[in-house]
C-alpha positions, -999 to 999 in steps of 0.1 A, spaced: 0 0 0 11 35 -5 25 53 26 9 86 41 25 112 26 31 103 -2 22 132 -33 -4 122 -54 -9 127 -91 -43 116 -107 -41 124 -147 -76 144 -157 -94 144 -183 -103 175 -206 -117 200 -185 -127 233 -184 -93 257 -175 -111 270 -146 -105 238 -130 -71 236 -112 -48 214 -134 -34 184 -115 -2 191 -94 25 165 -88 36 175 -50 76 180 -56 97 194 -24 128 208 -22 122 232 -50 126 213 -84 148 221 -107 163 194 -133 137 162 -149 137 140 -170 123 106 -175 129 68 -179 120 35 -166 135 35 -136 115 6 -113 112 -18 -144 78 -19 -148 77 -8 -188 64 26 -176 80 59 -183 87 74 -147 100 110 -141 131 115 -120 135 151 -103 166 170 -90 158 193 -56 181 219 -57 168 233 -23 167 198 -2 197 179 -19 176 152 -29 169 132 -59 130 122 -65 117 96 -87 84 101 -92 72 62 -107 41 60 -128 12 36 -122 -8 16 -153 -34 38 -144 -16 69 -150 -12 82 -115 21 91 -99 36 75 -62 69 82 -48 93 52 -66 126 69 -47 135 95 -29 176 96 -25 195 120 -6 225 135 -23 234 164 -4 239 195 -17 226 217 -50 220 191 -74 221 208 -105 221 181 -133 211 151 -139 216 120 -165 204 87 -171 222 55 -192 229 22 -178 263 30 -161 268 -8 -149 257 -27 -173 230 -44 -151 204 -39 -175 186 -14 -156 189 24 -160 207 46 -135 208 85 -127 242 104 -128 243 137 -107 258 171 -104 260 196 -75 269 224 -80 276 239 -39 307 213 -36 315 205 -70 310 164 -66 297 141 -93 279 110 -89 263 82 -102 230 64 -83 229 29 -93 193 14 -94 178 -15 -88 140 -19 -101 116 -26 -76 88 -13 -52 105 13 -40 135 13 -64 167 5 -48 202 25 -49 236 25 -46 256 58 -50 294 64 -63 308 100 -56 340 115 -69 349 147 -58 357 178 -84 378 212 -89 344 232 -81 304 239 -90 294 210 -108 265 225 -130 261 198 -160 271 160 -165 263 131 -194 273 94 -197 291 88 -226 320 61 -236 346 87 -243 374 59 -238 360 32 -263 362 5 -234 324 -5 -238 320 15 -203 300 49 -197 321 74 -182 306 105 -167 319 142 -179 315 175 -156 308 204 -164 325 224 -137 323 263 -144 338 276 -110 371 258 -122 366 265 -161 372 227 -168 358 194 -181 366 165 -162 364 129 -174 356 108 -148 366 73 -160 338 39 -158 362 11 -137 340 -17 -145 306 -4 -126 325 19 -106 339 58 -110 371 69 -109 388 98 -101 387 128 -125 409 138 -151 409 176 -153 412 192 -190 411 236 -184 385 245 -217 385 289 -201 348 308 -203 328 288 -180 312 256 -190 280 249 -175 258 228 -199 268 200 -217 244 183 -246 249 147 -265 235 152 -301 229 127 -322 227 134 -362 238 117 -391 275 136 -388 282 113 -356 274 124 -321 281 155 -310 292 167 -276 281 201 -275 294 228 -243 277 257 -234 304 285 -227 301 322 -222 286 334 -255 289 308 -270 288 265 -281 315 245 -288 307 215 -305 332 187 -305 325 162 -334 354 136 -313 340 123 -286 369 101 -275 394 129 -275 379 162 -261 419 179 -266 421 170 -304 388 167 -316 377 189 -343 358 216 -327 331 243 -343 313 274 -326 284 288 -329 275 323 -312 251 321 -281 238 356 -279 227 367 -249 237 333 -232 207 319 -236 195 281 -233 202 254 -258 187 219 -262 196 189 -283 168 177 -294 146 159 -330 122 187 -334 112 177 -372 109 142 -361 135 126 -386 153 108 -362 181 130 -362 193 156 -332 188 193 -343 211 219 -326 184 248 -307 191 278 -288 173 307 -271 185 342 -289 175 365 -262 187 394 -281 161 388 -307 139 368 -286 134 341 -317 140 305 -306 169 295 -339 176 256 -349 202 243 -364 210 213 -386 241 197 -394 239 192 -436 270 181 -455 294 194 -423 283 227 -415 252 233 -396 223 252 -412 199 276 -396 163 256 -410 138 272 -383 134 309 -362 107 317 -344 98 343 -318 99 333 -281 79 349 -253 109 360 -228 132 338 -215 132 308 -222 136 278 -192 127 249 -210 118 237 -245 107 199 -249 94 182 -289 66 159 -290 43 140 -318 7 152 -309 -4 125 -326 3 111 -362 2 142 -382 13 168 -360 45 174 -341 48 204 -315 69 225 -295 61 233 -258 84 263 -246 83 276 -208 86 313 -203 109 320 -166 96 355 -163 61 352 -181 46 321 -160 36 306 -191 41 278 -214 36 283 -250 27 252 -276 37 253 -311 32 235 -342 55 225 -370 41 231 -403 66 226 -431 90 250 -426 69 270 -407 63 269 -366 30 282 -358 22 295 -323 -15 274 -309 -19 283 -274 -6 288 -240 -11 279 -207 -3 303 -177 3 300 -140 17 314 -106 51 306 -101 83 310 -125 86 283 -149 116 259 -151 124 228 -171 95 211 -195 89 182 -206 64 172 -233 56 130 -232 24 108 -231 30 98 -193 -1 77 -190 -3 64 -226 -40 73 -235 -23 87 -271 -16 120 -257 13 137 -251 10 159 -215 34 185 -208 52 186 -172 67 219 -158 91 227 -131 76 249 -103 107 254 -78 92 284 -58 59 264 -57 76 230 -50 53 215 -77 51 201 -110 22 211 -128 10 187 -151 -10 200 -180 -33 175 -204 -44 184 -232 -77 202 -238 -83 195 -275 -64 198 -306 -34 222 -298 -49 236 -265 -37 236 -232 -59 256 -211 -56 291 -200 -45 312 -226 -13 336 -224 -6 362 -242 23 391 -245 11 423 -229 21 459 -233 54 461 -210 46 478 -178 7 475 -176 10 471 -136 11 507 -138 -21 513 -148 -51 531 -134 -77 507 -159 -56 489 -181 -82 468 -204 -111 476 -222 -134 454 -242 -163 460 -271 -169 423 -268 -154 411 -296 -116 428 -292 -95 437 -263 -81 469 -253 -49 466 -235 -29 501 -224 6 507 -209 16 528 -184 52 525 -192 77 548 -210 73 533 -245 34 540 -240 12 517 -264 -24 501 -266 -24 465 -276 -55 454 -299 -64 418 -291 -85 402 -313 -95 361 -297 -103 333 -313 -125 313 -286 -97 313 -260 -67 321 -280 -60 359 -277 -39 360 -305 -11 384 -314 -18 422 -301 -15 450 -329 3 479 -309 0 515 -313 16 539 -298 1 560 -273 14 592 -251 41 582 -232 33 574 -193 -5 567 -205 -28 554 -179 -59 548 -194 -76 544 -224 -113 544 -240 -131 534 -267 -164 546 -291 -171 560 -324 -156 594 -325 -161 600 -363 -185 585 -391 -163 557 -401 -177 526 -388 -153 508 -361 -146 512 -327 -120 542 -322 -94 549 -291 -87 576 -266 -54 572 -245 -50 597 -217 -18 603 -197 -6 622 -165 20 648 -185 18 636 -229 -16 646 -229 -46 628 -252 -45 610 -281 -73 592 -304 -63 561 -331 -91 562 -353 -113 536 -368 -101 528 -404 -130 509 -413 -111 477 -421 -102 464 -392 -69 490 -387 -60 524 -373 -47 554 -378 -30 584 -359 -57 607 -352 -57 640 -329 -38 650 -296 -36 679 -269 -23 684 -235 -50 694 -209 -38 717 -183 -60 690 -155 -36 660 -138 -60 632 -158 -70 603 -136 -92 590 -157 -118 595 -188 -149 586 -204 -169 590 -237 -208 608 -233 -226 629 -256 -235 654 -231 -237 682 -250 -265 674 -274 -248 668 -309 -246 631 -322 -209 631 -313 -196 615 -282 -174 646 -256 -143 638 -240 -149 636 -205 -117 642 -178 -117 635 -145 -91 654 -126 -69 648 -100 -53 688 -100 -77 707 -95 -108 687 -82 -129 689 -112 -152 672 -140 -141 689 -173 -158 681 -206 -139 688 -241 -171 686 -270 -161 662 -297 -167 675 -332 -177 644 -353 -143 639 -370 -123 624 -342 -110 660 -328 -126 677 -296 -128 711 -281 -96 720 -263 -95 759 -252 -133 758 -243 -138 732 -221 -168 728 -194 -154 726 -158 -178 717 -130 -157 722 -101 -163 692 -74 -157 682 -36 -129 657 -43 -101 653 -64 -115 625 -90 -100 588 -99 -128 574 -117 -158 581 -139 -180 563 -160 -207 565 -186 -239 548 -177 -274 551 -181 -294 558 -145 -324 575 -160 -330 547 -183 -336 577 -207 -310 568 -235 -287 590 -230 -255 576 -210 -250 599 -174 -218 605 -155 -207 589 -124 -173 601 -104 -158 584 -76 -142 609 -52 -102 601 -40 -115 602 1 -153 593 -2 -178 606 -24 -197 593 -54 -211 617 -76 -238 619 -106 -241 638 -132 -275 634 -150 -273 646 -190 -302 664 -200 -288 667 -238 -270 701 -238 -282 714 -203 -253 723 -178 -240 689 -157 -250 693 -123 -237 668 -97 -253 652 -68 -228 639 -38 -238 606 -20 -216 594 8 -199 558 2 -166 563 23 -138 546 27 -116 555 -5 -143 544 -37 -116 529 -68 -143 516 -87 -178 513 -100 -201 487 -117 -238 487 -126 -264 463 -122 -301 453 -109 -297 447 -73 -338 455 -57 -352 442 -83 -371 479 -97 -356 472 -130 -337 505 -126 -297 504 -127 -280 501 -91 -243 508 -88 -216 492 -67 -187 507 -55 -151 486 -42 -138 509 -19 -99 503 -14 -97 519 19 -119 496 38 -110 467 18 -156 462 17 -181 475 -13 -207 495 -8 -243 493 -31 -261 521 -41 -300 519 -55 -323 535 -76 -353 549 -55 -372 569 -86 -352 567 -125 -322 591 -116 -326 592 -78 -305 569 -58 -295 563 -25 -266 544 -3 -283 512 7 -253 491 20 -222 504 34 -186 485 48 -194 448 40 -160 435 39 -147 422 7 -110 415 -8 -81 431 16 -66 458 -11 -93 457 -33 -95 482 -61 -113 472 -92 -145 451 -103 -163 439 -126 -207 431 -128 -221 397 -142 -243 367 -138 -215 344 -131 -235 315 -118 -265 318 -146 -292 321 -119 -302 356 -135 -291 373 -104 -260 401 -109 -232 386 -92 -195 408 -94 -158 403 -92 -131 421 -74 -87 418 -75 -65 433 -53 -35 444 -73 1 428 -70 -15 396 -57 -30 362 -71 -66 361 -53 -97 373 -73 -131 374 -50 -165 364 -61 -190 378 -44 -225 360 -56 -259 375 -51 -283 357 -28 -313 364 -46 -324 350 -78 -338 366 -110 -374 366 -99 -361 382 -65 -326 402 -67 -316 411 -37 -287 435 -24 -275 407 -3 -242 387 -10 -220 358 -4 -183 366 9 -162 363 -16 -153 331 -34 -116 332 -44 -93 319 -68 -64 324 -82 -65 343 -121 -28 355 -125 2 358 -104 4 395 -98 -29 412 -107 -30 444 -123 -65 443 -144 -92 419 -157 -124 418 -177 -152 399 -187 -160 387 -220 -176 357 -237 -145 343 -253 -158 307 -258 -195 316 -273 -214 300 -248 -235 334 -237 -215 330 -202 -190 358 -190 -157 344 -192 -121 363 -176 -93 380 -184 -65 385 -167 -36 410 -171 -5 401 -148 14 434 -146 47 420 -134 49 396 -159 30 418 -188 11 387 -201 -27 385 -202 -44 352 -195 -77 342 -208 -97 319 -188 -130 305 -206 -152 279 -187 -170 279 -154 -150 304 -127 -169 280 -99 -155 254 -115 -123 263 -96 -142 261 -60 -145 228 -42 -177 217 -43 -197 209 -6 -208 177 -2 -241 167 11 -267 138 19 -298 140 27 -319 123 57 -358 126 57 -378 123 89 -416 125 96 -434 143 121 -464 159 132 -461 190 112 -451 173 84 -412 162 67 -380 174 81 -354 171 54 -319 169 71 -286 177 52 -252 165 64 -228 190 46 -195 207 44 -212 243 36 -207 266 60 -239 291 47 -273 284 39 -267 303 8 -238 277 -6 -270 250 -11 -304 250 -25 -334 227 -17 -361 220 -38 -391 193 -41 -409 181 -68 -428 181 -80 -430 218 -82 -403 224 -80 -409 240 -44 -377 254 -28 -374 249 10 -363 275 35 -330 264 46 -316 273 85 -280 264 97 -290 243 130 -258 238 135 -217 237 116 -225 212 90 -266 204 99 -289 219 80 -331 219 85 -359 225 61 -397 218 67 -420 204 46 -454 210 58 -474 206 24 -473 173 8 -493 166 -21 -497 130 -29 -478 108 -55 -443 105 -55 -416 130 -41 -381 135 -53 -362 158 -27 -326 175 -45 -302 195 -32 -276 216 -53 -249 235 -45 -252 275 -57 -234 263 -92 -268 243 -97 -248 211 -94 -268 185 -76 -254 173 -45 -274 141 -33 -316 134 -41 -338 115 -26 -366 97 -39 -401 87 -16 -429 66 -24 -465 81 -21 -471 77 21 -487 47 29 -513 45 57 -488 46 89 -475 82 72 -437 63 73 -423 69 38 -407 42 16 -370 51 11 -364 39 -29 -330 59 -27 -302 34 -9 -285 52 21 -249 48 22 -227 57 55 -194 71 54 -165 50 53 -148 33 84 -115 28 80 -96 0 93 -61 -11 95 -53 -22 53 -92 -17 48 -122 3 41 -154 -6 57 -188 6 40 -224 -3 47 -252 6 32 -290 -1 38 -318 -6 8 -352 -13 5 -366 -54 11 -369 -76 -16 -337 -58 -43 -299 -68 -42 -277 -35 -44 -248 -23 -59 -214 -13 -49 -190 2 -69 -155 19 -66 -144 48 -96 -115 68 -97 -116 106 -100 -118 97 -136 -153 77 -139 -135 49 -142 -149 15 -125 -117 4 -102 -139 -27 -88 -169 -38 -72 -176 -48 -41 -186 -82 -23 -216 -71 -6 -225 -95 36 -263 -88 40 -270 -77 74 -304 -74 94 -323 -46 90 -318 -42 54 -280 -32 61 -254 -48 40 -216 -46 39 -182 -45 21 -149 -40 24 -123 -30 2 -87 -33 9 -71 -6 -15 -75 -33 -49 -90 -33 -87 -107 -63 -104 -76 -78 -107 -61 -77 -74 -33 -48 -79 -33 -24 -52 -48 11 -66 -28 45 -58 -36 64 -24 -57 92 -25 -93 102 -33 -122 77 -46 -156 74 -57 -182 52 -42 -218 43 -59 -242 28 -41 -267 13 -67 -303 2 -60 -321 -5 -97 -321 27 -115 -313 47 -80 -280 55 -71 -263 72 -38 -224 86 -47 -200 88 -16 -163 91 -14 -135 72 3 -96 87 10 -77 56 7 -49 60 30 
């Protein structure tokens, strides 16, 4: 049986992105894979380096496509590199090490088995240890091991003694080694040494001092890989130009090696790994250090075309791209050291692996509002010194390559409407000193310069209304320096009114304002946010002077969003406020008169920006808020529904949407009529689309329901791991009726149901994603008023030494059902079911499938099965 403790991997199928890809549990910070069949079991297993706990993992892979520990070997030290041949000749592969702290090599020799067995052999080097391969450089029929050691400038050949290592032989090569690569092609292997600017490629292995050496340049010292990227069974020669940031490879063709593919990289590059998708297509998966993202390419011809990207928290290190648990498939495996994972990836289709990423105009973080959306295209500023808007047009969830335009230097916010009578969406970019600028609408799907002027206002932030009665939209400012609203008329062509400008004068300096509709009249209205705070609107009567009316919403407002909140069919307005870290709601009493209904309910610490929309499809206006520079995003859901809103909500739901949050928005990237996300990480300056179910992300509660009789009528029980009443729903058909729900106590929850029509009842509860949870179904009540149970009840598990005890009870007169399923839906094995008295039965499973092999440890599904009725449970197997 597997041991406590151990991590646990459990390969999922395609999912929605929202959902959190499976993790492989790695300690020690890992830094170095690769894979091989280590415990003999015809299974590719994946061996890890830990440069923080000097240990060497193998992480060995079940016929069921799970992971379990297989080794885990301490070392000592950094280990830096590591290698696998068969160093002893046993038969059975073995792992050859690097550390780089004291400079020693090694070699682990294996022995398959359950765990795998080692011996280790240690030499000691000149200093840093940083790369090592296998390779018979003295034609003996033994592997030696050669060491990259930079601290010393040297390669040293450590010589194969019949199974064991001898000492080192030292040979001085200058400019730091620290990689070393065995490429195979049809010019003979190549050992290939990554130096300071450069590679040296040695076309003798057997005599590193006379061999016939080439170069070729490294610029920018970035990575290089051996590997067959056009799948013709020959080694190409690929390195990371991180001058250019292109990704080059190289073939050797009639003794000189030819540049055959470039393509552009998305910053630096950690790892690169080539695998056949499937029988037609071959692809490239690169990992990003700095952008948190791997990116998937596919080789057409002579072509490499980017297909998608998937994004996460946490620099990425090594990759690897290999169908681990053979379903046809290749998955890709990433290094994690600051997260002490490795995040496994599956695929989600044809060239998709989840969450998309995409490049981001540099210094975004800076922003005040950074994207904008017209539902088809993103709008993406940058508040850096280059100063660009990024147009982002997706395909379902693959953003795509930006178009960038340039914008005032310093911008911090941008806009966007029909400023002129070309058809198109146009853009206004506002800065703190450059001034405003527009990029107009070319009708074809481009842009051109248009206007620009410096206001004499500190701009915080800006908005598009027709408030002065012609058909064009105004310029609206809101200023920091002095505290004022100031409108600049637009003129129809893409130009507005600069010496002339309306200035209302307000209470507060200004951060935000929007254009929305409160009167319901047509015409978008103003509303401001004060810096300490106020929130103010401005009603446009067409051409009439903007008057504003103050309401109180304290504590520091940084954003607003619109919705239907009492139900009056009016638009309500929510404010985050970043002072109190809680939002505040403020509803429509008559069209155009509002007032402050809810004040300080706690929300995200730091929260400054947020967005309105049904997220759970319930028809009730749910929102989302991120606190900048960190990974949470809150979900506050409303507690009414569509037939009665209510300005009541859930605290907020988090996840995590990018590593360091600077901006998101909502969109419907995937065409499903469902508001999808997306993200902009500011540190890293990608943006990461995630399509699917946001919920999707949130364990769900679990739940099972007991029904009792009583005078008054039914008492329906729920057992659950909700915490609120609002996190399930009740209902009874038919109907359907929904039951009042009160919290009795933690995890016991009461309804009544005191009107019971004849006929059959079916009692459900859901969770607030509409999921359901456990049902129970009752015959019509017999004379006695006791209720036939046709739904089996199942217990929860007791666990016993090497065993899992379940019992169950079902209705006279029927045999039931019990089955085991991994996390998968696939049937492990079923049961032996002992009929007890009382209409209880039992079985026991001791951690096996069908065929007697003991299963992985973790997380399992239970189905209790009584005719067409079935009861689902879970067991942990320890």
């Amino acid at each position: 049986m597997i041991q406590a403790g151990d991590p646990l991997f459990a390969p999922a199928a395609a999912q929605s992105p929202f959902l959190p890809f499976p993790a492989l549990a790695s300690p020690g910070a890992p830094r170095k894979m690769l894979t091989g069949d280590f415990n003999g079991d015809g299974l590719q297993d994946l061996a890890v380096a830990s440069a923080a706990d000097g240990r060497i993992r193998v992480h060995a892979v079940s016929p069921d496509g799970s992971f379990f520990v297989g080794a885990s070997i301490f070392v000592g030290g950094t280990p830096a590199a590591i290698f696998t041949d068969d160093f002893d000749r046993d038969g059975n592969l073995d792992l050859a090490w690097a550390d780089e702290s004291s400079g020693d090599v090694g070699v682990l020799l294996l022995t398959p088995g359950h765990p795998i067995g080692s011996q280790e052999l240690r030499q000691r080097g000149p200093d840093e240890a940083t790369s090592v391969l296998l390779l018979d450089q003295d034609e003996d029929g033994w592997l030696d091991l050669l060491g990259a050691h930079g601290g010393a400038d040297a390669l040293v050949e450590y010589p194969n003694l019949a199974g064991d290592l001898g000492p080192g032989v030292v040979e001085e090569v200058g400019d730091r080694p620290d990689r070393l690569l065995l490429l195979d092609h049809a010019g003979g292997p190549t050992l290939v040494v990554r130096q300071s600017g450069r590679l040296s490629l040695n076309l003798q292995l057997t005599n590193l001092s006379d061999g016939r050496r080439d170069e070729v340049a490294l610029p920018g010292g970035g990575e290089a890989f051996a590997l067959d990227f056009d799948g013709d069974g020959q080694d190409e020669l690929i390195y990371a130009d991180e001058g250019a940031l292109e990704i080059v490879v190289l073939a050797h063709d009639a003794g000189a090696w030819i540049e055959d593919w470039r393509f552009a990289m998305d910053g630096r590059v950690s790892g690169l790994a080539v695998a056949q998708a499937d029988a037609s297509t071959r692809r490239v998966a690169v990992a990003s250090r700095e952008r948190r993202r791997v990116t998937l390419y596919r080789i057409e011809g002579s072509a490499v075309l980017r297909e998608s990207g998937w994004y996460s928290g946490g620099q990425m290190g090594e990759v690897i791209y290999e169908d681990m648990d053979r379903d046809g498939a290749p998955e890709v495996i990433v290094a994690q050291a600051v997260l002490n994972r490795l995040q496994i990836l599956p695929p989600l289709g044809a060239g998709l692996l989840g969450a998309e990423a995409a490049s981001a105009p540099r210094g975004a973080v800076h922003l005040a509002r950074g994207l904008e959306t017209d539902g088809s295209r993103l709008f993406v500023v940058s508040g850096f010194d280059e100063g660009r808007v990024g147009v982002y047009t997706p395909t379902g969830a693959v953003l795509g390559e930006p178009r960038f335009l340039d914008a005032a230097p310093g911008v911090r916010v941008s806009r966007i409407g029909q400023l002129d009578q070309i058809a198109g969406v146009d853009i206004v970019s506002a800065s703190k000193n450059s001034g405003v600028r527009t990029h107009l609408s070319d009708g074809a799907g481009g842009y051109v310069a248009g206007s620009s002027f410096i206001p004499t206002d500190d701009v915080a932030d800006i908005a598009l209304v027709d408030v002065m009665g012609s058909p064009a939209l105004d310029l609206i400012l809101a200023s920091l320096n002095p505290p004022a609203l100031v409108v600049h008329e637009g003129l129809g062509d893409g130009t507005f009114v600069v010496e002339a400008a309306a200035r209302i004068a307000t209470v507060e300096p200004l951060v935000v304002v929007r254009a929305i509709d409160l009167d319901v009249d047509g015409r978008d209205d103003i509303v401001a946010l004060g810096f300490d705070s106020l929130l103010t609107i401005f009603l446009n009567r067409a051409g009439e002077p903007l008057a504003g009316v103050d309401l109180l919403v304290r504590n520091a407002p940084r954003d607003v969003g619109v919705g239907n909140f009492n139900g009056d069919g009016l638009p309500d307005l929510i404010t985050i406020n970043e002072g109190g870290s809680d939002f505040s709601i403020v509803t429509s009493v008559l069209p155009g008169v509002y007032t402050v209904n809810v004040r300080g309910v706690f929300s995200l610490p730091g929260a400054r920006r947020l967005e309105v929309a049904d997220f759970n499809a319930d028809g009730a206006d749910d929102f989302c808020v991120i606190a900048n520079g960190t990974r949470a995003i809150g979900m506050h859901l409303n507690l009414g529904t569509a037939e009665e809103p209510t300005t009541s909500f859930t605290p907020p739901v988090q996840f995590e949407l990018v590593e360091s949050a600077a901006d998101f928005a909502v969109m419907d990237l995937d065409g499903d009529s469902k508001p999808d996300l997306v993200g902009l990480d500011g540190e890293a300056d990608v943006l990461v689309s995630r399509p699917g179910d946001p919920l999707a992300s949130v364990a769900r509660p679990s739940a099972q329901l007991q029904i009792f009789e009583t005078g008054l009528g039914r008492r329906v029980r729920i057992l659950s791991s909700a915490t609120h009443v609002h996190d399930l729903r009740l209902t009874r058909q038919p109907g359907p009726v929904v039951l009042s729900l009160s919290l009795v106590s933690p995890g016991l929850f009461e309804a009544l149901d005191s009107d019971l029509p004849g006929g059959e009842l079916v009692y459900v509860v859901e969770d607030r994603r509409g999921d359901e949870l456990d049902r129970v179904v009752l015959s019509p009540r017999q004379a006695t008023g006791a209720p036939a149970t046709q739904s089996p009840l199942l217990l929860p598990a007791l666990y016993r030494p090497g065993r899992a005890v379940l019992r169950m009870r079902a209705a006279a007169g029927v045999m039931p059902e019990l089955r085991i399923f991994d996390l998968r839906g696939r049937r492990v094995t079923d049961l032996e079911l002992v009929e007890e008295s009382g209409g209880w039965y039992r079985g026991t499973w001791t951690g096996t499938d069908f065929r007697g092999r003991p299963v992985s440890r973790g997380r399992y599904l239970v189905r209790a099965s009584l005719g067409p009725v079935t009861r689902t449970g879970s067991i942990h197997l320890r």
